[in-house]
C-alpha positions in Angstrom: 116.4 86.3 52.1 119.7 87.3 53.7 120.9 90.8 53.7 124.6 89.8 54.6 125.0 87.6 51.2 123.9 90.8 49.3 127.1 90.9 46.9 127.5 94.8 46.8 130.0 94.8 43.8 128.7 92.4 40.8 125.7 93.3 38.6 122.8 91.4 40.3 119.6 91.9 41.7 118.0 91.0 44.6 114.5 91.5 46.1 113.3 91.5 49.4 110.2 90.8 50.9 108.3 89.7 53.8 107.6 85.8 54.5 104.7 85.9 56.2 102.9 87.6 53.6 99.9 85.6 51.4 100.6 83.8 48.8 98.9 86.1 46.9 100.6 88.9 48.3 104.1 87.0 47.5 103.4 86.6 44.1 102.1 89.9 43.4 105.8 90.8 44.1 107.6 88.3 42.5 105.5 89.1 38.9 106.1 93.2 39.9 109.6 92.5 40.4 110.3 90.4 37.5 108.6 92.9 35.4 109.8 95.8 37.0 113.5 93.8 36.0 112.2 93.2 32.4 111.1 96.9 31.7 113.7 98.7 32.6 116.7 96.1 31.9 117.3 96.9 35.7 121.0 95.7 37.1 122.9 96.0 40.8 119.4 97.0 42.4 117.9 95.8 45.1 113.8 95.4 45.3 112.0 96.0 48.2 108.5 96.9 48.4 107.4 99.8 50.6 106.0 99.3 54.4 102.7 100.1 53.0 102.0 102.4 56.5 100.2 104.8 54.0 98.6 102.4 52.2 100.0 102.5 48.7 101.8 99.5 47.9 105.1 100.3 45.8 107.6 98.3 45.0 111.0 100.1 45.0 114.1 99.5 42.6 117.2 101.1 44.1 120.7 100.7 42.7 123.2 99.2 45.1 125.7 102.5 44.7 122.6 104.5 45.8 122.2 102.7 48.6 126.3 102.7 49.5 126.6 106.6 48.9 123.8 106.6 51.9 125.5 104.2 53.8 129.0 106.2 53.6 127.3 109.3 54.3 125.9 108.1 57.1 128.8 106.4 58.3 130.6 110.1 58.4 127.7 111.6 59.6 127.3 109.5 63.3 131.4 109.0 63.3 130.8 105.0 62.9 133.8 104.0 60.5 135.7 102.7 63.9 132.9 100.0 64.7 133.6 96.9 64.9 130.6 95.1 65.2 127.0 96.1 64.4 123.8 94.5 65.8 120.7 93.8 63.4 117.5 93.4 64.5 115.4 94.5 61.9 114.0 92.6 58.9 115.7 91.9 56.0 113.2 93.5 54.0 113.0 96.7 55.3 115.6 99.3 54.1 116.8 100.0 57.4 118.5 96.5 57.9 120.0 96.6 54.2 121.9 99.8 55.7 122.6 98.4 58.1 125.0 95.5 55.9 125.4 98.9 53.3 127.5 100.6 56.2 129.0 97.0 57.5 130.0 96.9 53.7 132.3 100.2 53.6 133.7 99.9 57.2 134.6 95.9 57.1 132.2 95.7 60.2 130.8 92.3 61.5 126.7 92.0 62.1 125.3 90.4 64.8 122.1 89.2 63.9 118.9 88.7 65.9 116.3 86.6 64.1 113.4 87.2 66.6 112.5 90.2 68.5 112.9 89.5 72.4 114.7 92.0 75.1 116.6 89.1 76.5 118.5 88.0 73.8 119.1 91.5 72.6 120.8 92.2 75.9 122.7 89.5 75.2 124.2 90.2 71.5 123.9 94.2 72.5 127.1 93.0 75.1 129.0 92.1 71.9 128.1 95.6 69.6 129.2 99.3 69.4 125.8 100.1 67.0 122.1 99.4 66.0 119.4 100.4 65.1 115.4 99.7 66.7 112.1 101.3 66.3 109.9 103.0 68.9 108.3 99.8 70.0 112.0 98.1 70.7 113.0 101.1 73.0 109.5 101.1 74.9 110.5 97.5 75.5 113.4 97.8 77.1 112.9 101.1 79.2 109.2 98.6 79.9 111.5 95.6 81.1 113.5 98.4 83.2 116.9 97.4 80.6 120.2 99.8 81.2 122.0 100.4 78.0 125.4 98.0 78.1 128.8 100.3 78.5 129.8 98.8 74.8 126.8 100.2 72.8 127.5 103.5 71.5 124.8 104.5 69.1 121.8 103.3 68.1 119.7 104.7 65.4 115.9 104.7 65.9 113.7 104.9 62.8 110.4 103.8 61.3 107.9 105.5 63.1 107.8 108.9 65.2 110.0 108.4 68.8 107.7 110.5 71.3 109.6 112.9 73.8 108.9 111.3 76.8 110.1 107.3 75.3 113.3 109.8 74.5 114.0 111.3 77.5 113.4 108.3 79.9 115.6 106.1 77.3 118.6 109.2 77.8 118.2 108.8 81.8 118.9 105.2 81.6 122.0 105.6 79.3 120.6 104.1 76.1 122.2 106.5 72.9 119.5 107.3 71.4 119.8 109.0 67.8 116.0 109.4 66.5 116.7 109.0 62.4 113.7 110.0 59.8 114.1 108.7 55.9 112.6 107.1 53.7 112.6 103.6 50.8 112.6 105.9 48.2 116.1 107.5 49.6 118.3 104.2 50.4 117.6 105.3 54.6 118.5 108.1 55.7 117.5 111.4 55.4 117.7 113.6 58.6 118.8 112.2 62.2 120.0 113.7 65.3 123.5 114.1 65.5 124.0 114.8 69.3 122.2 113.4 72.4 119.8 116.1 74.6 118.3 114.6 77.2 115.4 117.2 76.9 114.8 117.4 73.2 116.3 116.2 69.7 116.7 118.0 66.6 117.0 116.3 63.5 119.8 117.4 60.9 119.9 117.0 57.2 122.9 114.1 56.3 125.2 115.6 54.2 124.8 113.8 51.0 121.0 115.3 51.0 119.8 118.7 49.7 115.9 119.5 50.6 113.5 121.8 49.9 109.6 122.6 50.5 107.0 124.2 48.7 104.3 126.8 49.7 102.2 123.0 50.9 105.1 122.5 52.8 105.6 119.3 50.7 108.7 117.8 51.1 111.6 117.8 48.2 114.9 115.8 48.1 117.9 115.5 45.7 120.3 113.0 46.5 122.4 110.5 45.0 120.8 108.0 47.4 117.6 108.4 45.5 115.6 105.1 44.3 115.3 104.7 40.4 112.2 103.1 39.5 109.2 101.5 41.3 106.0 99.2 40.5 102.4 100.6 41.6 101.2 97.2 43.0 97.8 98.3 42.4 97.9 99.9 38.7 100.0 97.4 37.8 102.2 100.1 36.5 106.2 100.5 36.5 107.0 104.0 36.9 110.7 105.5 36.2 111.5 108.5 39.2 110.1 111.7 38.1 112.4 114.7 39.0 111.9 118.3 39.1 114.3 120.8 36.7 117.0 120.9 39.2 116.9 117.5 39.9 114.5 117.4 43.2 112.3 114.1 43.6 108.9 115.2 46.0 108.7 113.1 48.5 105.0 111.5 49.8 106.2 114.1 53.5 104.9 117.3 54.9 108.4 119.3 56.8 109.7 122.5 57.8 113.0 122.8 57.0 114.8 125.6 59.0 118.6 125.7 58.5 120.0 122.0 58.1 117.2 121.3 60.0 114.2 119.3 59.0 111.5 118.9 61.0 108.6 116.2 59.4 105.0 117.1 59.6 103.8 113.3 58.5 103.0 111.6 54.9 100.6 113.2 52.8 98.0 110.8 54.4 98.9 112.4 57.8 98.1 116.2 57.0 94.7 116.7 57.0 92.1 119.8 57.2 89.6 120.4 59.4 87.2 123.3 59.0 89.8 124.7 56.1 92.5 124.4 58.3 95.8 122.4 57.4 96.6 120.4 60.7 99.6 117.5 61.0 98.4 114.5 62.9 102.3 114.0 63.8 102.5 117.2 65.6 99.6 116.7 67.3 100.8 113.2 68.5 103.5 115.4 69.6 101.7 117.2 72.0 99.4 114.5 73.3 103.0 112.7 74.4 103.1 115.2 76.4 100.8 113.7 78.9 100.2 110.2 77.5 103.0 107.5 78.2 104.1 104.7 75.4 103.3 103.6 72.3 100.0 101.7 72.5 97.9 104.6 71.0 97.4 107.0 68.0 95.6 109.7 66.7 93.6 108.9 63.3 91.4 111.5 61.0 87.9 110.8 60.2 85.5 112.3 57.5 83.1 114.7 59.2 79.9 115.7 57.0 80.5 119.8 58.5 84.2 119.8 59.3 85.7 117.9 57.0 87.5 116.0 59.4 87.0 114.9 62.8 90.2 113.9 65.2 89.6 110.6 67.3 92.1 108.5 69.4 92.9 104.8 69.1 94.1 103.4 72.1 94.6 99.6 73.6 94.2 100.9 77.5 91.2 102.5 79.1 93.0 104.8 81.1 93.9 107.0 78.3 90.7 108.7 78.2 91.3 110.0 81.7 94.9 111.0 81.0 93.5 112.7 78.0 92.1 115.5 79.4 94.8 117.6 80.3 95.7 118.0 77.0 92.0 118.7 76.1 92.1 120.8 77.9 94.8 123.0 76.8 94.9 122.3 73.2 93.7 124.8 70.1 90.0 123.8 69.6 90.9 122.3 66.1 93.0 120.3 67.7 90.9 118.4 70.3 90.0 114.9 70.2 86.2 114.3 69.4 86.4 110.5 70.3 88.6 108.1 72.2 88.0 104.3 70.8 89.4 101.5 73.3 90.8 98.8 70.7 92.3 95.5 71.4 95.2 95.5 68.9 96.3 98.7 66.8 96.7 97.4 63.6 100.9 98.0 62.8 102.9 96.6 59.4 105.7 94.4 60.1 108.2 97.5 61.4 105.5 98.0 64.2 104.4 101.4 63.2 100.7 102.0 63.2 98.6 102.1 59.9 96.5 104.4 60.5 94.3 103.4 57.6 93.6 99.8 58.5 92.9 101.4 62.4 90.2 103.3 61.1 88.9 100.2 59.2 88.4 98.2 62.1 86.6 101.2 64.0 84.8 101.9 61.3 83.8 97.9 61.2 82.9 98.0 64.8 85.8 95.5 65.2 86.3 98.3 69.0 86.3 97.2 72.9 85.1 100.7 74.1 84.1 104.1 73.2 83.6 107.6 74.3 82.6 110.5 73.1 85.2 113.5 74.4 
């Protein structure tokens, strides 16, 4: 599966998915997608399932004029129509690398492609590209291997998981131009991303072809013409056409504040929890914790507590994190303090390195843990 011999202009469909999956898991897709195809007499989409970070397995229909209209919006948006060469080094199957072909589509752009993650020979293509995109874990690798950004490389959009404050600013010091991005399958990409670089802070901004909303549960809403049109519940066995509000507003499975043409995400719905009655956002609380703990080799999970209702623990592969932990116990809102730290070997991450949270919990609830203390 190729994303650069997607043809963007005939009627066909193509699906997407990852390799290394199980067989079973494979051809749980290819009977979703071939009935998703037959159900709806679906044409020009492209069929990717979801990351499956919140552990609802979806697989997404989304026309290929969705996904351009998101591609040219975002193209405006970060000034990229003079690029001449883009660097991918995402999969195939996520929607973040089909942008990235969307946008070398519209802009005649040629892609470098990286098959294998490894900082060496991304330093080499990155020599011969003006843009590209990475996740968290890519930019803690290169600040990791001490890696200055080459003069050439102009922009790179970071997406698929949270980018903590500190990964930020230490990436802005060493000249990498960093442009934290939050979206979404279900929107072709894009929905908010920074549009300037701060060295302190970033602020993500609403693209223009996207209109948002929340409601009093601060859920979020979207209408855009980037939005997916149907999708196959992998585990009802179910296809399911996009259900839109009266005005046209598709809810989203994201908590936000949106202030302005600012957005600012609170997490999936799996991510906003309550404890003693209280609505709390596991993201922001990651947030703070940044604050005082470095990288990406931790995260903050919810637990069912018999009196609380919830319970906040931390996941973390290094020992040390319990010690640097306590500043921020120390100065947090009670609600918001972490009532165990669990020492793990391996956080358990899909394949665009973001941390299930779910399948975390699993193991620590299975014992499968090196360590643990009780805060």
């Amino acid at each position: 599966m190729d994303a650069a011999k997607i043809n963007w202009q005939d009627q066909s469909n193509s699906l997407f998915y990852n390799t290394r999956l199980s067989n079973k898991e494979i051809k749980d897709i290819e009977e979703a997608a071939n009935h998703l195809q037959r159900h709806f007499e679906l044409d020009s989409c492209i069929l990717l399932p979801s990351s499956g970070s919140s552990g609802k397995k979806k697989l997404y229909a989304i026309k290929k004029n969705a996904i351009l209209s998101s591609a040219k919006a975002s193209l405006q948006f970060h000034s990229l129509q003079n690029v001449e060469r883009s660097l991918c080094v995402l999969p195939h199957h996520h929607i973040g690398a089909i942008a990235i072909y969307a946008r070398a589509y519209l802009a005649k752009q040629e892609v470098l492609k990286l098959e294998k993650w490894n900082v060496r020979d991304f330093m080499e293509l990155a020599r011969k590209a003006q843009a590209t995109s990475l996740v968290p874990t890519q930019v803690y690798d290169l600040l990791a291997a001490k890696e200055t950004c080459p003069k050439n490389l102009k922009h790179i959009l970071v997406g698929g998981a949270h980018l903590n404050i500190k990964l930020y600013q230490e990436a802005c010091q060493l000249g990498w131009p960093l442009y934290p991005s939050y979206g979404a399958t279900e929107a072709s990409s894009q929905i908010a991303s920074a549009h300037k670089i701060y060295e302190k802070d970033y602020h993500l901004q609403l693209l223009p072809h996207i209109r948002a909303k929340c409601d009093e549960k601060q859920r979020l809403w979207i209408q855009s013409p980037s939005l997916f049109h149907s999708y196959y519940d992998l585990e009802e066995k179910q296809p399911h056409r996009i259900h839109l509000d009266s005005y046209g507003f598709f809810q989203m499975e994201d908590h936000a504040i949106i202030e302005g043409d600012h957005l600012i995400p609170l997490g999936r719905s799996d991510d906003y929890i309550k404890i003693k009655g209280e609505a709390l956002s596991l993201m922001l609380i990651e947030k703070e914790i940044a604050k005082h703990l470095d990288g990406t080799d931790w995260a903050v999970l919810a637990r069912p507590h018999p009196r609380d209702g919830n319970e906040l623990i931390l996941a973390t592969e290094s020992a040390i994190a319990k010690d640097l932990l306590q500043d921020y116990q120390q100065a947090c809102f009670p609600l918001h303090r972490i009532q165990h730290v669990y020492q793990v070997k391996k956080l358990a991450r899909n394949d665009m390195q973001k941390v299930s949270r779910l399948k975390t919990l699993a193991d620590i609830s299975a014992n499968n843990y090196i360590d643990h203390w009780e805060s």
